[in-house]
Backbone as CSV, one residue per row, in Angstrom:
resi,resn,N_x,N_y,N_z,CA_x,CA_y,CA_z,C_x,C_y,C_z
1,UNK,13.557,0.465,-20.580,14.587,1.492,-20.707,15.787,1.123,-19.848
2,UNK,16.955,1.430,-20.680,18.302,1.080,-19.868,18.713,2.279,-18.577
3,UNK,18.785,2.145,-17.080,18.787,2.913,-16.454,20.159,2.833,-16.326
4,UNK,20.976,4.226,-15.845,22.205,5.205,-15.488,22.931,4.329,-14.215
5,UNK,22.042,4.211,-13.664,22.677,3.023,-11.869,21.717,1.727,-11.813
6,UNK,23.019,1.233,-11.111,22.146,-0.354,-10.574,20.840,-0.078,-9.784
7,UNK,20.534,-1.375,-9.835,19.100,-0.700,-8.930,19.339,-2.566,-7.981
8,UNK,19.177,-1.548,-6.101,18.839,-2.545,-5.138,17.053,-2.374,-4.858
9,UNK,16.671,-3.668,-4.398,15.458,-3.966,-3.980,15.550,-3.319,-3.209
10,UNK,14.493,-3.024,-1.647,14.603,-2.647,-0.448,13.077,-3.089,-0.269
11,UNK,13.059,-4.389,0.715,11.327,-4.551,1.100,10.988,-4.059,2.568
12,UNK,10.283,-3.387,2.373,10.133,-2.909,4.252,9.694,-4.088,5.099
13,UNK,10.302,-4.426,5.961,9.664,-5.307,6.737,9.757,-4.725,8.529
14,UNK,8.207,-4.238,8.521,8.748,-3.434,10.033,8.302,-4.174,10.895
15,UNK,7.793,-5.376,10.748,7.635,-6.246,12.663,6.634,-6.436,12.813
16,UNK,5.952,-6.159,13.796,4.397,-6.192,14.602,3.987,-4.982,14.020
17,UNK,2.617,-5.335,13.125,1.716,-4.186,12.659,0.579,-4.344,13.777
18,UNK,0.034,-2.576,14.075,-0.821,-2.414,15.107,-2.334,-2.924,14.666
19,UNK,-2.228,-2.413,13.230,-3.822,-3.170,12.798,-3.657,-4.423,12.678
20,UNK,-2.786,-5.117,12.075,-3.259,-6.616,11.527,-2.553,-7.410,12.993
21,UNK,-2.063,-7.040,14.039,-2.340,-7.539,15.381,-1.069,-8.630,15.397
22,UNK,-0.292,-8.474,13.921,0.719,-9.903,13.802,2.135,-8.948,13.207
23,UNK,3.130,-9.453,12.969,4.069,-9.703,11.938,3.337,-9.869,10.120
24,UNK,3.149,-8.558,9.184,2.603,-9.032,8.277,3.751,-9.401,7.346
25,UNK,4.777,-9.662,7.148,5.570,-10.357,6.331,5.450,-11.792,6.774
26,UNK,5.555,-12.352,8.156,4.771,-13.707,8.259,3.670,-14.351,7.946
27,UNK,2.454,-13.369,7.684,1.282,-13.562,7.249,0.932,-14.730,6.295
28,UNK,0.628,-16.050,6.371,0.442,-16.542,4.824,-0.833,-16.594,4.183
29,UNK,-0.153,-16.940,2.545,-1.368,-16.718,1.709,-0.919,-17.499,0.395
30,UNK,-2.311,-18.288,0.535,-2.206,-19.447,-0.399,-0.294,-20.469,-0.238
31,UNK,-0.613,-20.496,0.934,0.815,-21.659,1.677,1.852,-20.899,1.186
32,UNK,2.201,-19.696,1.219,3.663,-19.034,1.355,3.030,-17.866,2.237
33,UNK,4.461,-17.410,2.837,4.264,-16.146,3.526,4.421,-14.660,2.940
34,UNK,3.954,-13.336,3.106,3.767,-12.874,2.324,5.480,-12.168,2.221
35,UNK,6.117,-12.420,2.400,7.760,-12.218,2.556,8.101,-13.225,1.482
36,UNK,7.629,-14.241,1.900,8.309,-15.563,0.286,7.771,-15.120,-0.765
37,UNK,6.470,-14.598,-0.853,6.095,-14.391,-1.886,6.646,-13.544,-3.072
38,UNK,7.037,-12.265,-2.168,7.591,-11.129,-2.924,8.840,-11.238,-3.016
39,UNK,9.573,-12.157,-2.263,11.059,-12.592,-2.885,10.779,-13.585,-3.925
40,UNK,10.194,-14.257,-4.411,10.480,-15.369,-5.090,10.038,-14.327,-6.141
41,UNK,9.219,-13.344,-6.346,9.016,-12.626,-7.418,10.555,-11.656,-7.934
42,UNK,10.934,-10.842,-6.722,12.250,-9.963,-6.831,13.218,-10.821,-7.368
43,UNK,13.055,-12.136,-6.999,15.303,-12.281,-7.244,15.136,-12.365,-8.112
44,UNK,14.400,-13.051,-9.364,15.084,-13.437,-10.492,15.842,-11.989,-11.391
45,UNK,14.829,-10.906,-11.302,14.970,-9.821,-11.540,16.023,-8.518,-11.340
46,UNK,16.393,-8.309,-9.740,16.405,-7.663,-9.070,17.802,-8.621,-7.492
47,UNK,18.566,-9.239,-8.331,19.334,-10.252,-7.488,19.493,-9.274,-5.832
48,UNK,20.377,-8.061,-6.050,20.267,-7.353,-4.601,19.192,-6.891,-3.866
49,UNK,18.673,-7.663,-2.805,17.641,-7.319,-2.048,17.793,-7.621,-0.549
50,UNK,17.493,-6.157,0.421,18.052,-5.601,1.326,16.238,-5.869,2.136
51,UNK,16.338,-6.098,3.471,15.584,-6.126,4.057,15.373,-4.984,4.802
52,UNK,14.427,-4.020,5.077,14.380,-2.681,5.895,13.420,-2.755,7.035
53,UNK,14.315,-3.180,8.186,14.067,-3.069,9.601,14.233,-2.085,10.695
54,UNK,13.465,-2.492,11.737,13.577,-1.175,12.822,14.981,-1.363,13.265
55,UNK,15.455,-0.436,13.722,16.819,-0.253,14.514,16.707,-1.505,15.105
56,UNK,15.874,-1.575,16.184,15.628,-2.422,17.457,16.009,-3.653,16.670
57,UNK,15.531,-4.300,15.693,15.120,-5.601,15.367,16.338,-6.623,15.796
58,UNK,15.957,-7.551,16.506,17.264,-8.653,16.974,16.679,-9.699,16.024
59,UNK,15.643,-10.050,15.204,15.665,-11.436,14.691,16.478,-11.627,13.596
60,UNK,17.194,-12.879,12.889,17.789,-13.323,11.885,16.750,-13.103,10.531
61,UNK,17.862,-12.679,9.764,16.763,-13.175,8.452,17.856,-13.572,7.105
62,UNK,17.193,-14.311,6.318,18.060,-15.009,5.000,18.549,-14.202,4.405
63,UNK,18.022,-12.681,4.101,18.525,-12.164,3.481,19.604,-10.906,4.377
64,UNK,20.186,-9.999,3.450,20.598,-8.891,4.447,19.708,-7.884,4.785
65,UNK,20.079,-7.104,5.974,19.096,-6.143,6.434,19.996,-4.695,6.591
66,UNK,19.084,-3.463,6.269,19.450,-2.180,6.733,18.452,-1.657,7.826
67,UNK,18.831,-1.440,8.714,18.358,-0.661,9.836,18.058,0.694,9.466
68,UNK,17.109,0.814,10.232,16.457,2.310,10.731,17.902,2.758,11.089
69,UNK,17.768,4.358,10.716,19.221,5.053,11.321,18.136,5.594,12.772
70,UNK,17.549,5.446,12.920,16.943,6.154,14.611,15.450,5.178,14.726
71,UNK,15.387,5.243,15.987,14.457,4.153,16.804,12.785,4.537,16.264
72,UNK,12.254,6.026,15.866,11.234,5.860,15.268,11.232,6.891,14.535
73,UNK,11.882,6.209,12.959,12.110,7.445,12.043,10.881,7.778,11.072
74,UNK,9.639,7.111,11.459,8.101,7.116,9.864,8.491,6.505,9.220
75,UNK,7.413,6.378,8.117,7.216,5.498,7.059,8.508,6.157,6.100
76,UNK,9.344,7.120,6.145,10.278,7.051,5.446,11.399,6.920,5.639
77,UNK,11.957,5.646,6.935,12.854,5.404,7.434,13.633,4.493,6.761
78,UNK,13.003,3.697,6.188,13.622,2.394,5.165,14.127,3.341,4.220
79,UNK,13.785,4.110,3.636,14.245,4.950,2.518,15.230,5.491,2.148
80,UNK,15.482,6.087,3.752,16.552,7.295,4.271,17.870,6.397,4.967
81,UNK,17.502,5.081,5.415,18.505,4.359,5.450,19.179,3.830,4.591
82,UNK,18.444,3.040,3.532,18.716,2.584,2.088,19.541,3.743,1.084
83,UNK,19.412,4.748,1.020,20.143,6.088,0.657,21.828,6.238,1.223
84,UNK,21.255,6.261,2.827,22.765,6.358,3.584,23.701,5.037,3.192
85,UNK,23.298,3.602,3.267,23.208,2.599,3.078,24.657,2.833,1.609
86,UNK,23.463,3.015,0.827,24.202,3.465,-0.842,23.710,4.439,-1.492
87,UNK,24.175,5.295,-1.681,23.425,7.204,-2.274,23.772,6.746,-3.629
88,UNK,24.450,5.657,-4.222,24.902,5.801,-5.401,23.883,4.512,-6.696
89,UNK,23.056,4.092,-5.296,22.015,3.310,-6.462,21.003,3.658,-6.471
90,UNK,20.264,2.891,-7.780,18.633,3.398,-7.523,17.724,2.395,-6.244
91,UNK,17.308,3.048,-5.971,16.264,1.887,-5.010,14.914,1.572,-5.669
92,UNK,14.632,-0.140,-5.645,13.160,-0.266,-5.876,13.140,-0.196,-4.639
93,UNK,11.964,0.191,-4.003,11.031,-0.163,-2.362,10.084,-0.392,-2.880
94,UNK,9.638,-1.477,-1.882,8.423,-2.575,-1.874,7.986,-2.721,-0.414
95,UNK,6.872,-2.672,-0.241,5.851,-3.207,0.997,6.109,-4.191,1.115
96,UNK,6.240,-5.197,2.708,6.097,-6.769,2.250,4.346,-7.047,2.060
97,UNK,3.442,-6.027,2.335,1.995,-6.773,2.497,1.553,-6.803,1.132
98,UNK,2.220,-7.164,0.036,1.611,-7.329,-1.122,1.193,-8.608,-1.473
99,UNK,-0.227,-9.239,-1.140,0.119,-10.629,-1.974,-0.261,-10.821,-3.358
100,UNK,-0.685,-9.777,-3.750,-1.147,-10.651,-5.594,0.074,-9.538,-6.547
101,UNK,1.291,-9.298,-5.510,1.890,-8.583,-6.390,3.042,-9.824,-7.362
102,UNK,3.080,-9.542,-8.582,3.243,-10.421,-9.513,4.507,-9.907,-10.239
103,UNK,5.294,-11.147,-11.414,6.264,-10.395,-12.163,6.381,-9.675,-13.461
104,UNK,4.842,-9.583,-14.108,4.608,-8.567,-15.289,4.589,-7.259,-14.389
105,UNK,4.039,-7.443,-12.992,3.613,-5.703,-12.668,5.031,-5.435,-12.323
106,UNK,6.018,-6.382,-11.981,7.690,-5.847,-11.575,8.248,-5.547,-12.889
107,UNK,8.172,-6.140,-14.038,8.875,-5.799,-15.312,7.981,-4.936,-15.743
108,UNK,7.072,-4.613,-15.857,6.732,-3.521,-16.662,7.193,-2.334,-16.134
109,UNK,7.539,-2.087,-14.747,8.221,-1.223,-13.335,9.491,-0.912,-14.285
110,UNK,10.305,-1.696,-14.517,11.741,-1.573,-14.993,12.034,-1.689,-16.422
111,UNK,11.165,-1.840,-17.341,10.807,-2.247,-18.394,10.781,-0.675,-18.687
112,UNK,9.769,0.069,-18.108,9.294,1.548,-19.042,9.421,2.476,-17.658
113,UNK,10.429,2.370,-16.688,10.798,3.097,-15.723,11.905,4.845,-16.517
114,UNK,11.295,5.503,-16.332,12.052,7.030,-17.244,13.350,7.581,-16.601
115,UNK,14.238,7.309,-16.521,15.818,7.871,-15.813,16.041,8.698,-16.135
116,UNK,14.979,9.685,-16.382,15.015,11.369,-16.280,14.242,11.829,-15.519
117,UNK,13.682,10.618,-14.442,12.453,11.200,-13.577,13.045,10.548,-12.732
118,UNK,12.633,11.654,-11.081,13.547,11.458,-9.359,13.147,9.759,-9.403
119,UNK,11.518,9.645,-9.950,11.128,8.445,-9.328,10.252,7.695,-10.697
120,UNK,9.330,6.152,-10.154,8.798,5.825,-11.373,7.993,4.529,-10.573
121,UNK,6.408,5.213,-10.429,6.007,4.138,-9.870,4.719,4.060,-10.986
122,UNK,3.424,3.171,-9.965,2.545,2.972,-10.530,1.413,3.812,-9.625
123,UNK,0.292,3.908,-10.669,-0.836,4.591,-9.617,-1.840,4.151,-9.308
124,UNK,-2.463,4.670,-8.318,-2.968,3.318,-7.298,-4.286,3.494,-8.153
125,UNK,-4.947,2.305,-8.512,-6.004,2.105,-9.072,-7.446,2.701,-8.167
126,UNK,-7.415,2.894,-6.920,-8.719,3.600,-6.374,-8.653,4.870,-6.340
127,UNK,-7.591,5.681,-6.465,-7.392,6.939,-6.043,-6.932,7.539,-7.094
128,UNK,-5.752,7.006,-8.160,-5.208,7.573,-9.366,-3.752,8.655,-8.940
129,UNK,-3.961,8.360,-7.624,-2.135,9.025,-7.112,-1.166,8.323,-7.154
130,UNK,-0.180,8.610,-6.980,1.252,7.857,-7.180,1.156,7.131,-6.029
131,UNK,1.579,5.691,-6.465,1.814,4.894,-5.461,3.161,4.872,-4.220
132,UNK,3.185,4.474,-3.476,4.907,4.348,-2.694,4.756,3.182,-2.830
133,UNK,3.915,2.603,-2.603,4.089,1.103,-2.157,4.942,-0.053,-2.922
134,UNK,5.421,0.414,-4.653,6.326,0.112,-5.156,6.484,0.949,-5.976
135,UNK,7.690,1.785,-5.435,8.870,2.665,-6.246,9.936,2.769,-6.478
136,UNK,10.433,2.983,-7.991,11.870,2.879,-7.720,12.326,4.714,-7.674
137,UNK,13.493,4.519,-7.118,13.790,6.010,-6.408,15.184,6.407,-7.260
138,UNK,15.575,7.067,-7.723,16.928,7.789,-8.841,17.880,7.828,-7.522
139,UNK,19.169,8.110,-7.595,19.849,8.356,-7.053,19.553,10.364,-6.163
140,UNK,19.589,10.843,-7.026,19.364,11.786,-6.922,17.881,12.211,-6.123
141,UNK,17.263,11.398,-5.696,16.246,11.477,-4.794,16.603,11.555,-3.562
142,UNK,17.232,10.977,-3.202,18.015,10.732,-1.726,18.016,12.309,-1.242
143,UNK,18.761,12.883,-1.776,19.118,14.307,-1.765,17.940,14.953,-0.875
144,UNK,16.901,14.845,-2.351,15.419,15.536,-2.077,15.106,15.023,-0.794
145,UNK,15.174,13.960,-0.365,14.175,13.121,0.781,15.270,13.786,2.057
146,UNK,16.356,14.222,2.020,16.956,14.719,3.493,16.510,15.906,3.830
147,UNK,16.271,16.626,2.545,15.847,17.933,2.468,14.781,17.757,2.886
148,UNK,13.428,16.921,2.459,11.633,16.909,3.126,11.735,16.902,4.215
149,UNK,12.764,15.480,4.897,12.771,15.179,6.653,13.259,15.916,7.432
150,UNK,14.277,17.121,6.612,14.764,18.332,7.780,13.470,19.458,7.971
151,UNK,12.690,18.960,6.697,12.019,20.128,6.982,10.470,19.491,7.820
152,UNK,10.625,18.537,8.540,9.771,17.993,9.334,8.558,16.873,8.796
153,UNK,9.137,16.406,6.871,7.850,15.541,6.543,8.116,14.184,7.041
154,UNK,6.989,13.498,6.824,7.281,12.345,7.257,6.363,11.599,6.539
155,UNK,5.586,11.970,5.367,4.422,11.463,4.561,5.197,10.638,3.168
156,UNK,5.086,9.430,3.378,6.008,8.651,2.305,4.805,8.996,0.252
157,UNK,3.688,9.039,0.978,3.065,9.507,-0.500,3.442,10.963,-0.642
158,UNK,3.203,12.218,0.225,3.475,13.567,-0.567,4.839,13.437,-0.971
159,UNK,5.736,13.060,0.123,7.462,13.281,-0.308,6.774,12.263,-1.962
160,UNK,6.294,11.526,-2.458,6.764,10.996,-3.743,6.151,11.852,-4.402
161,UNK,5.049,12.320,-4.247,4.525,13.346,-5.051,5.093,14.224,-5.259
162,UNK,5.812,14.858,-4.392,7.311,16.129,-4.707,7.969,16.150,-5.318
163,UNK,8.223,14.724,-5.776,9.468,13.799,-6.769,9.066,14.296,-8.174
164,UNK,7.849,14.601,-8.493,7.147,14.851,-9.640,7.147,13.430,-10.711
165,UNK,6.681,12.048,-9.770,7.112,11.209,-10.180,7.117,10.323,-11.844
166,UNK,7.375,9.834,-12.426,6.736,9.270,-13.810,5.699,8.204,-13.304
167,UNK,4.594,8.503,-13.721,3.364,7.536,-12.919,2.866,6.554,-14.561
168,UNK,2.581,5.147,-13.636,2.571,4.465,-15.030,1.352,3.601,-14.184
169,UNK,0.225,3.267,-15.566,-0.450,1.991,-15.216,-0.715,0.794,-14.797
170,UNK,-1.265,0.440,-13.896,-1.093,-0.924,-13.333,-1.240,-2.264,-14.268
171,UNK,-0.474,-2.773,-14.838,-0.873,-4.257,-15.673,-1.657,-4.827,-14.998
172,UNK,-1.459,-4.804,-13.745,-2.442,-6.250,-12.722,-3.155,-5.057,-12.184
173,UNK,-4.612,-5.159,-11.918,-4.969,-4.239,-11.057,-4.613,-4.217,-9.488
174,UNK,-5.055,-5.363,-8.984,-4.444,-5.887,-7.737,-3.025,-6.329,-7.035
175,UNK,-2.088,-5.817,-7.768,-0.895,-6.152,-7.592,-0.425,-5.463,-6.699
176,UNK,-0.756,-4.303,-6.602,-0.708,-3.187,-5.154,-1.766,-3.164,-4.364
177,UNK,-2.758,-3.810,-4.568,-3.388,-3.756,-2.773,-2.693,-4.570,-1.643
178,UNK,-2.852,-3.875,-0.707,-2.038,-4.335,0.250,-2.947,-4.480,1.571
179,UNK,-2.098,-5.367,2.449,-3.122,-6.340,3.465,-2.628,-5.440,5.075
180,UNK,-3.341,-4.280,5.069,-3.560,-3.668,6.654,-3.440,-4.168,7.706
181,UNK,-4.779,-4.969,7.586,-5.751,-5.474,8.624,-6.212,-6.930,8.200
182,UNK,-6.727,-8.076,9.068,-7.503,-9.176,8.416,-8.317,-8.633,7.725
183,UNK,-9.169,-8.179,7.851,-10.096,-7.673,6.865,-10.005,-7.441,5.316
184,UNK,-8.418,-6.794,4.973,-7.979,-6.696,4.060,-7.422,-7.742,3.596
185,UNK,-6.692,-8.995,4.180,-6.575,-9.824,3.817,-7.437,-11.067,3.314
186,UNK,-8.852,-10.592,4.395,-9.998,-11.857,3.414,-10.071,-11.090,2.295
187,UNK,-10.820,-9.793,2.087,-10.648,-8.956,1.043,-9.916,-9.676,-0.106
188,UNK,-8.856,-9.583,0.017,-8.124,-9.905,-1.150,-7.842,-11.429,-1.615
189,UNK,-8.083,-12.280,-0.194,-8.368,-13.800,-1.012,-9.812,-13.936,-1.562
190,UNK,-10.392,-13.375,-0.933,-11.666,-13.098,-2.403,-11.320,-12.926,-3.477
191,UNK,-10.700,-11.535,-3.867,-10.303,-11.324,-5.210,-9.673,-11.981,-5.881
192,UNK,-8.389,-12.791,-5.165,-7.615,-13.537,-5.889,-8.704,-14.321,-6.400
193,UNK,-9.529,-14.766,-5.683,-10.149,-16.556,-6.380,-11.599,-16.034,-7.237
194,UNK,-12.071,-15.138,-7.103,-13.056,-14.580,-8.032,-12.716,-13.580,-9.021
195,UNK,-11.621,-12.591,-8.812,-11.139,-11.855,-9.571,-11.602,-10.497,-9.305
196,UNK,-11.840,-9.129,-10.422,-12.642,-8.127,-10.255,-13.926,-7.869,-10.722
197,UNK,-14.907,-8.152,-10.121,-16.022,-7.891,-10.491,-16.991,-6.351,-10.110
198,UNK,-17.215,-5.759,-11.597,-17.966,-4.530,-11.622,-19.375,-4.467,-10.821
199,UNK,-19.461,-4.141,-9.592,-21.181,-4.072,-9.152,-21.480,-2.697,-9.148
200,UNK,-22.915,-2.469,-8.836,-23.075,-0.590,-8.018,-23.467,-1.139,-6.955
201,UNK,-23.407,-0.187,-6.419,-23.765,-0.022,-4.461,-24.118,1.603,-4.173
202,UNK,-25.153,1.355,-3.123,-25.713,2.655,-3.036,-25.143,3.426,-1.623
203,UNK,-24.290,4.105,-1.185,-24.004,4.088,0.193,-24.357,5.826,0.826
204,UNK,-24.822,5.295,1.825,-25.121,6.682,2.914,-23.773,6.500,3.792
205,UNK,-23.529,8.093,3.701,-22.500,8.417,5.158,-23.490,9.537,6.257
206,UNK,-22.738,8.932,7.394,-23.559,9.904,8.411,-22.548,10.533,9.463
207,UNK,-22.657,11.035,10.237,-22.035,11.961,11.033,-20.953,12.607,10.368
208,UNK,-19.476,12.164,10.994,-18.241,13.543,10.054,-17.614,12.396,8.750
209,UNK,-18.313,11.469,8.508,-18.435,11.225,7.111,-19.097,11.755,6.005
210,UNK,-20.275,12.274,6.358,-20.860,12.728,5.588,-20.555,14.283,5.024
211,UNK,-19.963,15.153,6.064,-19.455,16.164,5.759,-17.689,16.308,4.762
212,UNK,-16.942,14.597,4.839,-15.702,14.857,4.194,-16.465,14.180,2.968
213,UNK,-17.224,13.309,2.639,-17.586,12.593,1.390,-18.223,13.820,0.665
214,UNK,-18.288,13.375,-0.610,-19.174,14.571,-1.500,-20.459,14.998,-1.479
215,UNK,-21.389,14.047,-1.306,-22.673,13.623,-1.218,-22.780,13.019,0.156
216,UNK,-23.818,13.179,0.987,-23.728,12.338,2.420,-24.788,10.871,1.476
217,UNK,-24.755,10.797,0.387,-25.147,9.690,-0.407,-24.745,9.845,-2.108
218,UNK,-24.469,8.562,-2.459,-23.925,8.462,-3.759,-23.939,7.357,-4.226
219,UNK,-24.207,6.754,-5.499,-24.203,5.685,-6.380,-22.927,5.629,-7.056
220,UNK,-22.277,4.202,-6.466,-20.456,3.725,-6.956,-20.757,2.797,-7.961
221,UNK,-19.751,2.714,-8.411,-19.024,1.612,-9.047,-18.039,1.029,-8.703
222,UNK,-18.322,-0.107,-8.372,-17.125,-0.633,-7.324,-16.942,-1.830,-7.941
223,UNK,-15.499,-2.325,-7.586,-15.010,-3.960,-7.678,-14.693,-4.621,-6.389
224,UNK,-14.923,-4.049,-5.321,-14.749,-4.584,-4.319,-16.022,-5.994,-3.615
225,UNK,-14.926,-7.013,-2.820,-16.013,-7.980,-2.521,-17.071,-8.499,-1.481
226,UNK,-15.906,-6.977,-0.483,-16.807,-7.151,0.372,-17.074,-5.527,1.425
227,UNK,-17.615,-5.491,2.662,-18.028,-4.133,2.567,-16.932,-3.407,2.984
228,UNK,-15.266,-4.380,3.831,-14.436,-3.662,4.125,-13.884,-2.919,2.618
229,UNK,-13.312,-3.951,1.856,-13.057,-3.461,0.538,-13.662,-2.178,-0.044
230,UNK,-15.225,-2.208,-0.517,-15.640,-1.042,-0.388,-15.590,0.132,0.466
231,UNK,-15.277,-0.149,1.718,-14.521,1.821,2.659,-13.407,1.824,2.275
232,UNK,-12.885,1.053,1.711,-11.254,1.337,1.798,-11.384,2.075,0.516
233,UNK,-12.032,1.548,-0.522,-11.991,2.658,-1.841,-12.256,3.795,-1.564
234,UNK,-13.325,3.830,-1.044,-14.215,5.306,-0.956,-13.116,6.081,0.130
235,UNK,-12.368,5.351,0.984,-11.651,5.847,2.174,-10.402,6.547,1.266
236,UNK,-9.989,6.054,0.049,-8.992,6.289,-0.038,-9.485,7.643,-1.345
237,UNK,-10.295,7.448,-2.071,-10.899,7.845,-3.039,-11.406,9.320,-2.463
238,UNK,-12.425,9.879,-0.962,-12.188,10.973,-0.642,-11.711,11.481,0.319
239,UNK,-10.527,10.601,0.910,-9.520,10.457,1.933,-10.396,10.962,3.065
240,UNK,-11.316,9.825,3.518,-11.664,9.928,5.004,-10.878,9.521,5.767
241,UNK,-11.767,10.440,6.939,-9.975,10.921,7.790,-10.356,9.351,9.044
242,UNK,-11.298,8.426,9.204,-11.694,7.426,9.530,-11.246,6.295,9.193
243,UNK,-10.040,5.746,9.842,-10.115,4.081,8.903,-11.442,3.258,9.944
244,UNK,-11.470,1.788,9.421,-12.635,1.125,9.338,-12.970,0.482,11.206
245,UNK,-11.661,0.459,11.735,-11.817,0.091,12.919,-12.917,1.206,14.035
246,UNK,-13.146,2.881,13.731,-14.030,3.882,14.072,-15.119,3.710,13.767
247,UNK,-15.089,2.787,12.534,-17.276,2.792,11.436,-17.480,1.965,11.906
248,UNK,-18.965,1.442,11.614,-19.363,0.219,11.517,-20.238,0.541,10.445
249,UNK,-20.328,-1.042,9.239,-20.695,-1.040,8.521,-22.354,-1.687,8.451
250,UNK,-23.705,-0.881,7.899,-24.658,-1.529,7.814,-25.023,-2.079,6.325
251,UNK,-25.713,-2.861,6.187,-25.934,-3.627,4.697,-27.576,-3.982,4.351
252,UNK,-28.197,-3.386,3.966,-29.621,-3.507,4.259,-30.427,-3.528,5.160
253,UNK,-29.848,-2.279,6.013,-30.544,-1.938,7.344,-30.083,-2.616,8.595
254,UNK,-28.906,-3.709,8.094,-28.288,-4.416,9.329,-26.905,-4.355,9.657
255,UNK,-26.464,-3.976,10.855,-25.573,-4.383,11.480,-24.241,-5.509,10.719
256,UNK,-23.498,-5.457,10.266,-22.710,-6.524,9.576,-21.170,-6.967,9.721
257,UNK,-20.870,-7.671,9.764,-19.279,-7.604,9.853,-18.897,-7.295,8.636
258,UNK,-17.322,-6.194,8.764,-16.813,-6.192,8.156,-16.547,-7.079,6.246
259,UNK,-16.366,-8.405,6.708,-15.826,-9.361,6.098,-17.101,-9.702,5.142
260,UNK,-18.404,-9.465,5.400,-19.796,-9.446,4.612,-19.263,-8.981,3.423
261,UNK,-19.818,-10.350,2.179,-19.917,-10.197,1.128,-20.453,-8.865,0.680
262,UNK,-20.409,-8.653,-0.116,-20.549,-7.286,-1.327,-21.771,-7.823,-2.443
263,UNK,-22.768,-7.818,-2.249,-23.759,-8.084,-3.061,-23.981,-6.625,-4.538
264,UNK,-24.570,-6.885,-5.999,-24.688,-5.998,-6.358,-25.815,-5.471,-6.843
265,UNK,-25.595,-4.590,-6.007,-27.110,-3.299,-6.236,-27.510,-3.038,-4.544
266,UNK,-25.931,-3.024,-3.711,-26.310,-3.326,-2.196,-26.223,-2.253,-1.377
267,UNK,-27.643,-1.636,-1.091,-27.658,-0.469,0.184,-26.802,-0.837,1.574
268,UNK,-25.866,0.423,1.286,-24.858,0.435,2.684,-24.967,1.642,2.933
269,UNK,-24.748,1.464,4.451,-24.376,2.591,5.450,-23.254,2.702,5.799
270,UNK,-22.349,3.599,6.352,-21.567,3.765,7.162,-21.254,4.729,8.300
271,UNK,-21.302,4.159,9.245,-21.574,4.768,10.673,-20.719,5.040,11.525
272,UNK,-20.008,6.195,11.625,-18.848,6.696,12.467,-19.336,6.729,14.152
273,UNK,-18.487,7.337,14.876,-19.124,7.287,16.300,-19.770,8.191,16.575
274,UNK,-20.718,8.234,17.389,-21.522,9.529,17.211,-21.101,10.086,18.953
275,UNK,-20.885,11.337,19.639,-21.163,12.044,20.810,-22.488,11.330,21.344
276,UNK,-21.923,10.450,22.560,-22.753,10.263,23.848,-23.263,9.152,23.459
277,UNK,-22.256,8.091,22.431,-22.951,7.055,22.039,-22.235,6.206,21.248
């Protein structure tokens, strides 16, 4: 569909992430970094692309950058700058931690994007909500988003959900997972090189997992490869309020790292912290 305004890129690139312990736009994968990656996908497409940094940031970069308008504005600071920036285009925003994000899942984005809707993303394949992690935003969103942040939000998924967004299917399934933590990043060079594979898995939750999950036990269907992969579905699927660094994961009665393959038909536990222990 032919859209009403130009449309600029905007990739967030915020610095030192607290989980993955690095710079994840430096991150590499499969010999590019995950910053080259998602440019070499954007330009051909999408020639204007704006880098979205903290205020603070002193390093150089190839491309241009918009600053944070304040020193710690949330996850919807790139947004609200990119707006002030130019109120008069559309914005795609993009994560840089995407690595298997590809250029059918960007054209089909702009391809069947609705310019009668604030916004127009994709939905996240574990959860079935609107994604942020690549959206393009109407002009007329900007508006909405000064209005959420006066009124104290700072949640980059509800503000899109407010948008009443046009939500569209993922061509690639994996084109929006995105790399947190190492964990998530072996995660996903698994997938890249094996792909998605359907297993079941049987998993127990215990302590204040078991009270936010549905069942303090349940039989999945999962594509995940390994056992981080699997919390992150279920994490995101009945939004435990736990990410994975609080659990520890067991796998047939044992103790396991994270990064442990995903066998199928594989009894797991997951074990939050317990009082006095």
């Amino acid at each position: 569909m032919s859209l009403a305004f130009p449309i600029k890129a905007l990739v967030l690139v915020g610095g030192k992430s607290r989980r993955m312990g690095q710079d994840k736009a430096q991150l590499e994968f499969e010999g590019k970094t995950l910053l080259e990656r998602l440019l070499a996908v954007l330009a051909p497409r999408v020639p204007e692309i704006f880098l979205s940094v903290a205020q603070e940031e002193q390093r150089s970069f190839q491309r241009p950058v918009i600053r944070d308008l304040t020193s710690n504005p949330g996850p919807l600071g790139g947004l609200e700058a990119a707006f002030a920036h130019d109120p008069k285009s559309a914005w795609l925003v993009l994560a840089c931690d995407l690595p298997l994000f590809d250029d059918p899942t960007l054209a089909a984005l702009l391809a069947h994007a609705d310019a009668s809707a604030m916004a127009s993303c994709f939905l996240s394949r574990l959860d079935g909500r609107p994604e942020p992690l690549c959206t393009l935003y109407q002009p007329e969103a900007g508006v909405k988003l000064t209005e959420y942040l006066a009124q104290g939000g700072r949640c980059a998924r509800k503000f899109l959900e407010s948008l009443k967004p046009q939500g569209l299917a993922l061509p690639n399934p994996l084109a929006l997972d995105n790399a947190n933590r190492p964990e998530h990043l072996h995660e996903l060079t698994l997938l890249a090189r094996e792909g998605l594979v359907r297993k079941e898995a049987t998993i127990t939750y215990y302590g204040k997992l078991s009270s936010e999950a549905p069942a303090a036990e349940e039989i999945v269907q999962t594509q995940a490869a390994t056992c981080a992969g699997l919390y992150e579905e279920v994490r995101l699927r009945h939004r435990l309020s736990l990410d994975l660094d609080t659990v520890k994961p067991v796998l047939a009665d044992e103790f396991v790292d994270w990064t442990t393959p995903l066998p199928p038909g594989a009894q797991v536990a997951f074990l939050p912290p317990f009082a006095g222990g």
